[in-house]
C-alpha positions in Angstrom: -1.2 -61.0 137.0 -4.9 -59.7 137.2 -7.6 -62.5 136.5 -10.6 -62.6 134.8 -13.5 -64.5 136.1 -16.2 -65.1 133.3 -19.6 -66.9 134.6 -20.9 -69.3 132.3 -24.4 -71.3 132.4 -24.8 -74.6 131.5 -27.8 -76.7 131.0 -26.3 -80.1 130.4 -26.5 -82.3 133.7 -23.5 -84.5 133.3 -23.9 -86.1 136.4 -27.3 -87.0 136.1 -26.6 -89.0 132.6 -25.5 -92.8 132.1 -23.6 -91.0 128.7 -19.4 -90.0 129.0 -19.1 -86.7 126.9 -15.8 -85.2 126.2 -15.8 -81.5 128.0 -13.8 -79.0 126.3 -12.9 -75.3 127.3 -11.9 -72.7 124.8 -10.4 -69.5 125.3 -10.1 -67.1 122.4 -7.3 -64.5 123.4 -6.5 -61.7 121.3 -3.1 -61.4 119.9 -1.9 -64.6 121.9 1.2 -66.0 121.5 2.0 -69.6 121.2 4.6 -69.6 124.1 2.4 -67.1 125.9 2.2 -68.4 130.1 -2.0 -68.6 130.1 -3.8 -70.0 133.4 -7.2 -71.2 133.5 -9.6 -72.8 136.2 -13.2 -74.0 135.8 -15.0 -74.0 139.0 -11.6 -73.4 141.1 -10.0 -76.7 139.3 -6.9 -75.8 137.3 -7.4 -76.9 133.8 -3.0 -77.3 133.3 -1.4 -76.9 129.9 -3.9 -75.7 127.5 -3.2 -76.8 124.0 -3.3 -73.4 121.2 -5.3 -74.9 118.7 -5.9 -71.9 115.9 -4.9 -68.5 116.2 -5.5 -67.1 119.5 -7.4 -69.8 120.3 -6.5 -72.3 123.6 -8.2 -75.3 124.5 -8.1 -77.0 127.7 -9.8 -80.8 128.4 -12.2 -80.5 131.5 -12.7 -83.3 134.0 -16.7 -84.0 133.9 -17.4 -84.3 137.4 -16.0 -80.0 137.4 -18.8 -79.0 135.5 -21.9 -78.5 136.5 -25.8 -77.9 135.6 -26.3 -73.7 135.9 -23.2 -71.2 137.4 -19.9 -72.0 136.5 -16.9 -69.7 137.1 -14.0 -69.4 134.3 -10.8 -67.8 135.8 -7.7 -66.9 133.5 -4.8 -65.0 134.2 -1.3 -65.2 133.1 1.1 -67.3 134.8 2.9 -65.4 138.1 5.8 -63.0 137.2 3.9 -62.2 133.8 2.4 -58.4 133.7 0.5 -58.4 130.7 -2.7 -58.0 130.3 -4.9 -61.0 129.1 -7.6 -59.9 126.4 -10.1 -62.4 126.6 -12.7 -62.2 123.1 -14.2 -65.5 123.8 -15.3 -68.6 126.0 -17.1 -71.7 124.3 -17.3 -75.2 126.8 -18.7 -77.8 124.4 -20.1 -81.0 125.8 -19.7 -83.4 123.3 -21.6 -86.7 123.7 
């Protein structure tokens, strides 16, 4: 399927603290399904399995050293062979130290 690349600023430098936060991506997708085949990558890394946490929310854990201080690209499509279209409402990363 089409993706969707959403840029996304961040001002914590995670590389330049002695601290170990817990990185989290979110994805709210409208009308999502709890079976539904959603991909998602944070700076080209492939975040795997996301985990549907509310409704029509996913979360995905994030690797620290794939986030960086300023640009950082959010891509999310569904899986190959799917051809719906992904409604993406919402993208929160939390840094959580």
């Amino acid at each position: 399927g089409k993706s969707i690349d959403v840029q996304m600023l961040v001002g914590d430098d995670i590389a330049r603290t002695s601290k170990k936060p817990v990185v989290t991506l979110s994805l709210g997708i409208a009308d999502l399904k709890t079976d539904e085949p959603i991909e998602a990558a944070l700076n080209a890394h492939p975040l795997g399995a996301g985990k549907v946490i509310f409704d029509n929310w996913i979360t995905y854990p994030v690797m620290n050293d794939w986030l960086v201080s300023g640009d950082n690209s959010v891509t999310i499509k569904h899986k190959k062979g799917s051809t719906a279209t992904v409604v993406v409402r919402d993208v929160h990363i939390k840094v959580d130290y």
